[in-house]
C-alpha positions in Angstrom: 29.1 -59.3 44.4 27.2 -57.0 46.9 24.8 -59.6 47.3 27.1 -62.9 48.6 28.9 -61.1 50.6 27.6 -62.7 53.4 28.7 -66.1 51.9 30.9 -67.7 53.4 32.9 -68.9 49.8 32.6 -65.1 48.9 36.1 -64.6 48.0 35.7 -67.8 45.5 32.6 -66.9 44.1 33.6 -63.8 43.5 36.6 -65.0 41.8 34.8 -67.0 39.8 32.0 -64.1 38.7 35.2 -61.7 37.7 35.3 -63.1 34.1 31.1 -62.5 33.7 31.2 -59.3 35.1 33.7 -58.3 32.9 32.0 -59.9 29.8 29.0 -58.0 30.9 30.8 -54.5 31.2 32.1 -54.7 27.5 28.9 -55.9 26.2 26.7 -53.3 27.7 30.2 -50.9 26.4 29.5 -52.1 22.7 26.0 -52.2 23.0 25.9 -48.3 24.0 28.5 -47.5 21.5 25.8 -48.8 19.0 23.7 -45.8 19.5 26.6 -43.7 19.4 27.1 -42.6 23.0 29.5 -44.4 24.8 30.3 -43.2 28.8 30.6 -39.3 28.1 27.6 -38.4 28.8 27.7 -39.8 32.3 31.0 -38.0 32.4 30.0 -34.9 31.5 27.0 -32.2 30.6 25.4 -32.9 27.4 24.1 -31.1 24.7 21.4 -33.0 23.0 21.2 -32.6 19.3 18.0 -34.1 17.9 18.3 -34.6 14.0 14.8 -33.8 12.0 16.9 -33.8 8.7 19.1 -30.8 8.0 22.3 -30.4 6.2 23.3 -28.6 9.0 22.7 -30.7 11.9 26.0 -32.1 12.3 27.4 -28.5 12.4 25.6 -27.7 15.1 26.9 -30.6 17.2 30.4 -29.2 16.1 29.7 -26.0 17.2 28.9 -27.0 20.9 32.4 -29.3 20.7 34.1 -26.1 19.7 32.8 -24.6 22.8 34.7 -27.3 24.6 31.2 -29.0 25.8 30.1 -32.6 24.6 27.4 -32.7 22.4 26.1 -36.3 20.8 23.0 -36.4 18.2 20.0 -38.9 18.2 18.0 -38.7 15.4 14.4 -36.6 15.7 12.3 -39.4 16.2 14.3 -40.8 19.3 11.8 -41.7 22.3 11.9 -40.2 25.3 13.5 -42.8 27.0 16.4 -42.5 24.5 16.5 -38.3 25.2 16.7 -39.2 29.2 18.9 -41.8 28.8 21.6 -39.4 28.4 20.6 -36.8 31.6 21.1 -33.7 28.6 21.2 -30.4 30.4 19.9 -28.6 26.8 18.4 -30.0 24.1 18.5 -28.9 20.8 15.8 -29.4 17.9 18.0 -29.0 14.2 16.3 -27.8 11.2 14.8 -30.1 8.5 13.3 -30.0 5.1 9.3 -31.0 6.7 6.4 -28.5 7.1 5.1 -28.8 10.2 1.8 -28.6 9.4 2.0 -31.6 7.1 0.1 -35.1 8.7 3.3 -37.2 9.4 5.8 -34.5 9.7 8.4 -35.6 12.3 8.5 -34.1 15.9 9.5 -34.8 19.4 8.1 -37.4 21.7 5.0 -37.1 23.7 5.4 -36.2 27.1 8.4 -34.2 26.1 8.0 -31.0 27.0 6.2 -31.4 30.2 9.4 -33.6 31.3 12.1 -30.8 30.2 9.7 -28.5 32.3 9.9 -30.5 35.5 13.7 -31.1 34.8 15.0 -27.9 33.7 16.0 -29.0 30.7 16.6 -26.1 28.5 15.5 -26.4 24.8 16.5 -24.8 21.4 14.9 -25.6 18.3 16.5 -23.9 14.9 14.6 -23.5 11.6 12.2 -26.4 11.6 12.8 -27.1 15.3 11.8 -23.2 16.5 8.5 -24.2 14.1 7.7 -27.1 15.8 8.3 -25.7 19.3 5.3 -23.2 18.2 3.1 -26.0 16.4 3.0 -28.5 19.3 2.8 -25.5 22.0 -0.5 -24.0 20.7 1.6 -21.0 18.1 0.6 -21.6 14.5 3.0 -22.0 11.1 2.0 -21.2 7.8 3.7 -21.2 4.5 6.0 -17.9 4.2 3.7 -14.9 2.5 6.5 -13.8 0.5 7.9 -17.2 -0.4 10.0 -17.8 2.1 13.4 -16.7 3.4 17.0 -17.8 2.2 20.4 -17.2 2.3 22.2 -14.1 3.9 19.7 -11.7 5.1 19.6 -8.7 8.0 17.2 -8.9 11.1 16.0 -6.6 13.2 16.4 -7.1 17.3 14.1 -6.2 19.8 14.9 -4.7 23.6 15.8 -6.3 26.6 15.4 -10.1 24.9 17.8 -13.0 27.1 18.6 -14.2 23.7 20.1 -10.9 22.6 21.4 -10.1 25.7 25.3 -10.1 24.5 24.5 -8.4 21.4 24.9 -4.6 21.2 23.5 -3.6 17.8 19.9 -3.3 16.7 20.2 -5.8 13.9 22.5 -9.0 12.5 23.3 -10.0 9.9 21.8 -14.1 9.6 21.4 -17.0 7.5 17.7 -18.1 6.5 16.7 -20.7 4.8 13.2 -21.5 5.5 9.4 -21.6 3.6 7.3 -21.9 6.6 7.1 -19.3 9.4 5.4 -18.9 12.7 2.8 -16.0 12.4 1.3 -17.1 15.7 2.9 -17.7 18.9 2.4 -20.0 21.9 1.3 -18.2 25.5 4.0 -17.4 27.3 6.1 -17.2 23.8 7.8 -13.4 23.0 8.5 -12.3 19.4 12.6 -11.0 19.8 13.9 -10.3 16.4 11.8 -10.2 12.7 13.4 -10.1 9.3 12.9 -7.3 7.5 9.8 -9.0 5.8 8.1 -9.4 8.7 8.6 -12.9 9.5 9.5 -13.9 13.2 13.2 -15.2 13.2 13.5 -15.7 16.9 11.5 -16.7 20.4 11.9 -17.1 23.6 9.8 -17.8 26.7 12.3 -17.5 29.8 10.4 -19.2 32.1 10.4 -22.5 30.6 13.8 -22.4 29.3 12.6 -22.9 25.5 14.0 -20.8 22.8 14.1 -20.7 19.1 15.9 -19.4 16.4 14.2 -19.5 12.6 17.8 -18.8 11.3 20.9 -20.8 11.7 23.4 -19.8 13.7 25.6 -22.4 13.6 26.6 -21.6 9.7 29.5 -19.3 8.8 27.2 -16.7 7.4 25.5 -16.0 10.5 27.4 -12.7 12.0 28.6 -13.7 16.0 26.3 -17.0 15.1 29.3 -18.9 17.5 28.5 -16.3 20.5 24.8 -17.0 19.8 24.9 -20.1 20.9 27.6 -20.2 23.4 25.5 -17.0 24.9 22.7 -19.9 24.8 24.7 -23.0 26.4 26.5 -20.8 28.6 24.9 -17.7 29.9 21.1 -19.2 29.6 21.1 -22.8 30.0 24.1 -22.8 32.5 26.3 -25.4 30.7 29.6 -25.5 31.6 32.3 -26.1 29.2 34.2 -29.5 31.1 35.1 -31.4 27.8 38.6 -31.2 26.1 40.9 -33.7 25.2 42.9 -34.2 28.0 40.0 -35.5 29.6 39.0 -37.7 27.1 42.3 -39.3 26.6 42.5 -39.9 30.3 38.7 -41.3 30.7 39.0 -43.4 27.4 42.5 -45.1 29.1 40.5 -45.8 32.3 37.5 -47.2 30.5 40.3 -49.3 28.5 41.9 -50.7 31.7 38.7 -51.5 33.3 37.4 -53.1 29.9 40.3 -55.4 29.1 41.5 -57.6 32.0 44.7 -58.0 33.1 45.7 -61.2 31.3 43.8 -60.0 27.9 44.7 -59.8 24.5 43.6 -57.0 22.1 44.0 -57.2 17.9 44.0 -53.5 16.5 42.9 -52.8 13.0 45.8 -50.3 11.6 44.7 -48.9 8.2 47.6 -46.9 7.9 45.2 -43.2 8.4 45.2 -41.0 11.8 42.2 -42.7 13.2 43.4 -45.8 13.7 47.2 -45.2 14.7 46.0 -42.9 16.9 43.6 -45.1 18.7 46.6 -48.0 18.7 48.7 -45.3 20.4 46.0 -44.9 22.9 45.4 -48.4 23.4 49.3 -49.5 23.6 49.6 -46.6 26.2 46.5 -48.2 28.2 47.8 -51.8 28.6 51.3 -52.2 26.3 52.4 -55.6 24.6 49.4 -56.8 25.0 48.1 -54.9 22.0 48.9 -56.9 18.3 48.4 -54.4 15.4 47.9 -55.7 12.6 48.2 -53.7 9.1 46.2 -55.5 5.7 47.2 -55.5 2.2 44.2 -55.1 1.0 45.4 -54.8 -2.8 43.2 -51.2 -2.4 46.1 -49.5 -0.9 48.0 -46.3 -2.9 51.3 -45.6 -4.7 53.5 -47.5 -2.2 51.3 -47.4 0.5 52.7 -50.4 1.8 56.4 -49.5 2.8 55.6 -45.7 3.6 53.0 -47.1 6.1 55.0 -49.7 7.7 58.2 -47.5 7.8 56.5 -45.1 9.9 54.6 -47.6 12.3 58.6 -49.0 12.7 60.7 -46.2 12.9 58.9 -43.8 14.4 55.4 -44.8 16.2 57.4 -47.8 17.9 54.5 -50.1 17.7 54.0 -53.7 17.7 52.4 -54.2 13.6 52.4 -57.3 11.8 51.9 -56.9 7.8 49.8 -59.1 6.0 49.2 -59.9 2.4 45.4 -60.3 1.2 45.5 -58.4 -1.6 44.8 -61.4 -3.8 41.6 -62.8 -1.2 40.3 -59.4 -1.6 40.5 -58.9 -5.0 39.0 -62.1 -6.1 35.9 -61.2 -3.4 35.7 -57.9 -5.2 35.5 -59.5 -8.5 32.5 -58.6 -10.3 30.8 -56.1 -8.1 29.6 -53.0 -8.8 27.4 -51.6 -6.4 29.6 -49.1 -3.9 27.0 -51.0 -0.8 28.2 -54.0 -1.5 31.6 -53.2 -2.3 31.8 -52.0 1.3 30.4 -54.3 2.8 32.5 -57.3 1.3 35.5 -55.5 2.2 34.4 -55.2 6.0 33.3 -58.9 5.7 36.8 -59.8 4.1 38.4 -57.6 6.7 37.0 -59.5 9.3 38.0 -62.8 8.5 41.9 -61.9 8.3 41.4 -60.2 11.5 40.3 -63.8 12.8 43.3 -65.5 11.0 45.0 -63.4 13.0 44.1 -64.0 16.1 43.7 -67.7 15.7 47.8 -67.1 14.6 48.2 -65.4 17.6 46.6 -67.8 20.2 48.6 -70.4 18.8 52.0 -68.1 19.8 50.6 -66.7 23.0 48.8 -69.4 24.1 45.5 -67.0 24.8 42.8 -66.5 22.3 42.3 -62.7 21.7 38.5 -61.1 22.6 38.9 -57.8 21.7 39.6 -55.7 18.5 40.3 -51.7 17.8 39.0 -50.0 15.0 39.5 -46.0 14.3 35.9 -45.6 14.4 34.9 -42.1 14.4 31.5 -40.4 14.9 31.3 -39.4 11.5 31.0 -42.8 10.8 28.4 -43.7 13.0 26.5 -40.8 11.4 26.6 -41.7 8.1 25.9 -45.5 8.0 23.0 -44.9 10.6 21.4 -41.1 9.5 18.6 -39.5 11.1 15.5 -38.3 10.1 15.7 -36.9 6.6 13.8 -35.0 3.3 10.8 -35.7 2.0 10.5 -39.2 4.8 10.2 -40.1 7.7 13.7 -41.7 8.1 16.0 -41.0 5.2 18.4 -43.5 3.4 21.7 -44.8 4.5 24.4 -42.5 2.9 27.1 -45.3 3.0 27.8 -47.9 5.3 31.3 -47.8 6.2 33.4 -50.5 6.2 33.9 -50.5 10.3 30.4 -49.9 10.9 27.6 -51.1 8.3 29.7 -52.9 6.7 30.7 -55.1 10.1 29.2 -59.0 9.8 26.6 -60.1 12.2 28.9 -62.8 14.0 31.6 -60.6 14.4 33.1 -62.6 17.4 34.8 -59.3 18.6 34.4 -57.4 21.5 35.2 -53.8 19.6 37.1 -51.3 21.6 35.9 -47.7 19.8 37.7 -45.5 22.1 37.4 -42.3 19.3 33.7 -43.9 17.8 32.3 -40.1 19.9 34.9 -38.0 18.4 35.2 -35.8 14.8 38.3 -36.1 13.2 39.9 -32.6 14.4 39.5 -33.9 17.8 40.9 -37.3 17.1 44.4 -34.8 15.4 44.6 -33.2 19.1 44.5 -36.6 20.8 47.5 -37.3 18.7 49.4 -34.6 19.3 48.6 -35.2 23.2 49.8 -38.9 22.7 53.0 -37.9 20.6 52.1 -38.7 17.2 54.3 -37.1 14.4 52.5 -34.0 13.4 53.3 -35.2 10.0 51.4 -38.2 10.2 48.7 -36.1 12.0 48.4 -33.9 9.1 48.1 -36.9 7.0 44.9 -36.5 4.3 41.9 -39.0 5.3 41.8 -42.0 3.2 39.0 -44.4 3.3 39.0 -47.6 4.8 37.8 -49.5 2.0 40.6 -47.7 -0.1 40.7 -47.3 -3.5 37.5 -49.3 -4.1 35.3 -46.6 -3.2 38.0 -44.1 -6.0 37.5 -47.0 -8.2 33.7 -46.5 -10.1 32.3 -49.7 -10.9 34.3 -52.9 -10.6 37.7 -52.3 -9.4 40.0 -55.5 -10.8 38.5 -55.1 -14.0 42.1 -54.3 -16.6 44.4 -52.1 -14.6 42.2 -49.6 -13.3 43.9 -49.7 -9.8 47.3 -49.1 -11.4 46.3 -46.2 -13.4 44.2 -45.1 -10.1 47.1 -45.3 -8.2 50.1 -43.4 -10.5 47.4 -40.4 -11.4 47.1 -40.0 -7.5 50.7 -40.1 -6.9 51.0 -37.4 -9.7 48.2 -35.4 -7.7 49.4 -35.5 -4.3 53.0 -34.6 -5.4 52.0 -31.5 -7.4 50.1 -30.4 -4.4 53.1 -30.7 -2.1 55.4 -29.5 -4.7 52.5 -26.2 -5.1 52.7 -26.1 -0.9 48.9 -26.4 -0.9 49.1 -29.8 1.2 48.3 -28.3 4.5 45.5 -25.8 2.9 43.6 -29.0 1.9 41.6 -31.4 4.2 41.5 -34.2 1.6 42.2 -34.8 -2.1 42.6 -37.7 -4.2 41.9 -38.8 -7.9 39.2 -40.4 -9.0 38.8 -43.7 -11.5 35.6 -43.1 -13.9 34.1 -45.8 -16.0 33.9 -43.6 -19.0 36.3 -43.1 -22.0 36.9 -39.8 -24.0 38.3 -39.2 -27.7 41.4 -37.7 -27.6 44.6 -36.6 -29.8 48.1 -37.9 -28.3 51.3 -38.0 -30.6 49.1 -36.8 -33.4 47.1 -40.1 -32.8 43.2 -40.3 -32.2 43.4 -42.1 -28.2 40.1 -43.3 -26.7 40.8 -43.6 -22.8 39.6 -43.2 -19.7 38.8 -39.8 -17.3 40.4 -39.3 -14.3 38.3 -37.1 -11.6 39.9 -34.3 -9.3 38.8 -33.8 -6.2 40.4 -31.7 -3.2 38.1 -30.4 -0.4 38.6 -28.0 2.8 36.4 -29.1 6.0 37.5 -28.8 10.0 35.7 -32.6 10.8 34.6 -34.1 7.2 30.6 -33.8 8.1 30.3 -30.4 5.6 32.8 -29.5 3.4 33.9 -27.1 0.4 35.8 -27.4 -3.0 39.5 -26.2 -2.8 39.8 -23.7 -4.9 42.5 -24.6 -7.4 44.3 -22.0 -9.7 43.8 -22.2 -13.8 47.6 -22.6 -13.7 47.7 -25.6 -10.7 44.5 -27.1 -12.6 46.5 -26.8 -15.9 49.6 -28.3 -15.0 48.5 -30.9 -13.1 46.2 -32.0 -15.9 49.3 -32.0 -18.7 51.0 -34.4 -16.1 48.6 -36.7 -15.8 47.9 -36.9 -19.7 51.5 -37.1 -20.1 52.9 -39.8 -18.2 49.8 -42.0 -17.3 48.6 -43.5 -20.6 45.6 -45.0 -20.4 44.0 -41.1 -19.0 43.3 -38.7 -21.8 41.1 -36.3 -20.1 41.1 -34.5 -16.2 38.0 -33.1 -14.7 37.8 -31.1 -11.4 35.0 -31.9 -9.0 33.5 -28.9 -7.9 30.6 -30.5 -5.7 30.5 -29.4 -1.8 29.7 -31.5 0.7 26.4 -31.3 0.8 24.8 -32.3 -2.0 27.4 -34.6 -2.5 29.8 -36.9 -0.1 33.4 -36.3 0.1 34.3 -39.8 -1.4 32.6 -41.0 -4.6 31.0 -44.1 -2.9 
């Protein structure tokens, strides 16, 4: 437009452009969301977490949130390129299961450090990180002489360190978990706290702004590890805490309006969770009628799913849905598989296509052909169907590819509107509560987008297993609420196993199938722990179960955290 201003059809042409431009904007929109940063870190200071594989990593990108700064993760072996894309004002190297003195072991980019030195970008590297930072500065690593370090452990501090400048005690109690150790540092490096072994547990050479911490202070266990590192982000690296959700609601509505033009069209995907309502309640707020929801009968839904979901979208969210049946299309694609991949991915697939039934409905109403389409997306997500770095190889495997992300088809034919595909679920809850949502749909337990066919092992419309599924759950959820454990719990849900017991019902020798427990506490769904159930819940809960669902004859409790396992199943 700058350019033909001095033509003399200027006002035509750039009439004419408007629709290009636009295109252009929500292209270059989705393809940033891709990578998992959207416009925030234009918006705001960021706090670059690079991934090199630990179970922790995610945490740590919580932690900074907590602090009320944005924080968005790239996995370890992002170029540098990638890293400066985003203008990060700290960057932080996680831990990782590599030795760093193994050929291939992952690390940061050439050219790196010499380019946070003439930026004054502060770095941070935890557990594997703080080894690297040694390794690639000219410090040596060796394995541990005693083994290594794990779990809860005290450390000694030394004088007058920046690190340890808000502590007042001589020593901490920390969280190790490490086999390698730096027993020689880089020049310019200072040794500021040891374990009682011996072993250096933290660095720090102030006048490059590079720090390191062998422990993990973004755990629990870690005593003050939350003032560590806002100590770090705030008091060292100068960070200042501009993100809350305020903000974002008011950026993500601008970014909205300029995205979808004034005469456009927008499809939202309601699943009936807080993600997506909560993003339709955004959107609706941003441009009005011109949002469609849409809610699917997937034929994967729970215990009267159907009318509880619709009733509240009605009577008290106020917003446009339209319910549609394709419980029977579903099924029959479902039919026969297995695999949990491909399970998910037929069901994004599948998804897709009503979605475009939909809109070709719609244009014939309206008259205009809808571009655009909403989905609940969360970061999470994004996480898990694309991981970083991770053990024992250079890029680990998939965990799952979720329905809205991995499992999206290639021609999707959508523009997608992500407004929450940056946020964790806790911060999605207070964009509710800022846009009015019920709080008791807010407090609403996840539930997966594919539904039941990720509670389902195996193939899901083989015999009834989706009716039994759905009347054990009902059972479960009840006696939680009935117990007044709902709000203690971040998710829980039964679980359909492929397996049958022997058992004695009615003096009769039964051989049915085992229903799986499983009920979890988190704050965002990327770690999590095991509810801890009482013998008398577990017992009574069982006996109604057995009791009034027939074809289950035996209840186990999952007692798996998150990690090793996933929260779901599949």
């Amino acid at each position: 437009q700058r350019l033909i201003t001095g033509h003399p059809r200027t006002k035509a042409c750039i009439q004419r452009l408007q629709p290009v431009v636009r295109r252009a904007r929500c292209t270059c929109a989705a393809m940033t969301g891709a990578n998992g940063v959207q416009g925030s870190a234009a918006d705001h200071q960021t706090v670059l977490v690079l991934d090199y594989g630990s179970q922790y990593t995610q945490l740590i990108a919580r932690r900074v949130r907590e602090i009320g700064m944005f924080s968005v993760m790239f996995p370890g072996d992002a170029s540098l390129d990638r890293i400066k894309s985003v203008s990060p004002k700290v960057v932080i190297l996680s831990g990782g299961p590599n030795s760093v003195h193994v050929e291939g072991s992952p690390r940061v980019p050439d050219g790196f450090f010499d380019w946070a030195d003439q930026n004054h970008i502060a770095v941070l590297g935890i557990c594997y990180g703080m080894q690297m930072i040694t390794h690639l500065l000219g410090g040596e690593v060796q394995p541990a002489v005693h083994g290594g370090e794990y779990g809860r452990m005290p450390i000694d501090i030394a004088p007058n360190s920046r690190l340890f400048s808000h502590h007042h005690g001589k020593s901490v109690n920390v969280w190790m978990s490490h086999g390698d150790e730096a027993v020689k540092l880089p020049e310019g490096f200072t040794a500021v706290a040891k374990s009682h072994q011996g072993a250096i547990v933290a660095i720090e050479n102030p006048a490059r702004a590079i720090y390191g911490f062998q422990y993990h202070p973004e755990v629990a266990h870690t005593e003050g590890g939350m003032d560590m590192i806002k100590h770090f982000l705030m008091d060292i690296a100068g960070v200042k805490p501009d993100w809350t959700m305020d903000q974002v609601v008011e950026e993500q509505l601008n970014k909205i309006k300029s995205m979808v033009g004034p005469e456009d069209h927008v499809i939202c995907a309601l699943s009936g969770g807080v993600d997506s309502t909560v993003a339709a309640t955004l959107v609706h707020k941003a441009i009005g009628d011109r949002l469609h929801c849409v809610f699917v009968d997937n034929g994967l839904l729970r215990y009267k799913e159907q009318e509880r979901v619709m009733d509240t979208f009605n009577n008290h969210l106020h917003l446009p849905v339209t319910c549609i049946d394709h419980s029977a299309k579903m099924l029959a694609r479902l039919a026969g598989l297995s695999d949990p991949e491909a399970k998910r991915k037929a069901i994004g697939a599948e998804f897709i296509e009503v979605f475009k039934d939909f809109r070709d409905d719609l244009e014939r109403r309206i008259g205009q052909r809808p571009k655009y389409l909403v989905q609940g997306t969360l970061y999470p997500d994004v996480i898990e169907s694309c991981p970083p770095p991770g053990s024992g190889q250079k890029h680990s495997h998939t965990i799952k590819s979720h329905h809205n992300v991995g499992g999206l088809p290639k021609d999707l034919q959508f523009t997608l509107i992500e407004p929450f595909r940056e946020l964790f679920k806790d911060e999605v809850r207070q964009v509710g509560r800022l846009l009015g949502v019920p709080e008791q749909f807010i407090k609403r337990h996840p539930f997966p987008g594919p539904g039941l066919a990720v509670r389902v092992l195996g193939d899901v419309t083989e015999g009834n297993k989706l009716d039994v599924l759905r009347e054990a759950d009902e059972i479960f959820i009840n006696t939680i609420r009935e117990y007044g454990l709902y709000d203690e719990i971040w998710q829980a849900f039964a679980v359909f196993l492929p397996i049958r017991s022997v058992g004695v019902q009615g003096d009769q020798r039964t051989h049915n199938y085992v229903l799986a427990l499983r009920a979890v506490t988190s704050s965002d769904g990327m770690t999590a722990d095991w509810y801890s159930f009482t013998p008398a819940f577990l017992r009574d809960v069982s006996t109604r179960i057995c009791n009034k669902v027939r074809s289950i004859n035996r209840v186990v409790y999952d007692i798996t955290s998150k990690p090793p396992g996933t929260i779901e199943w599949e």
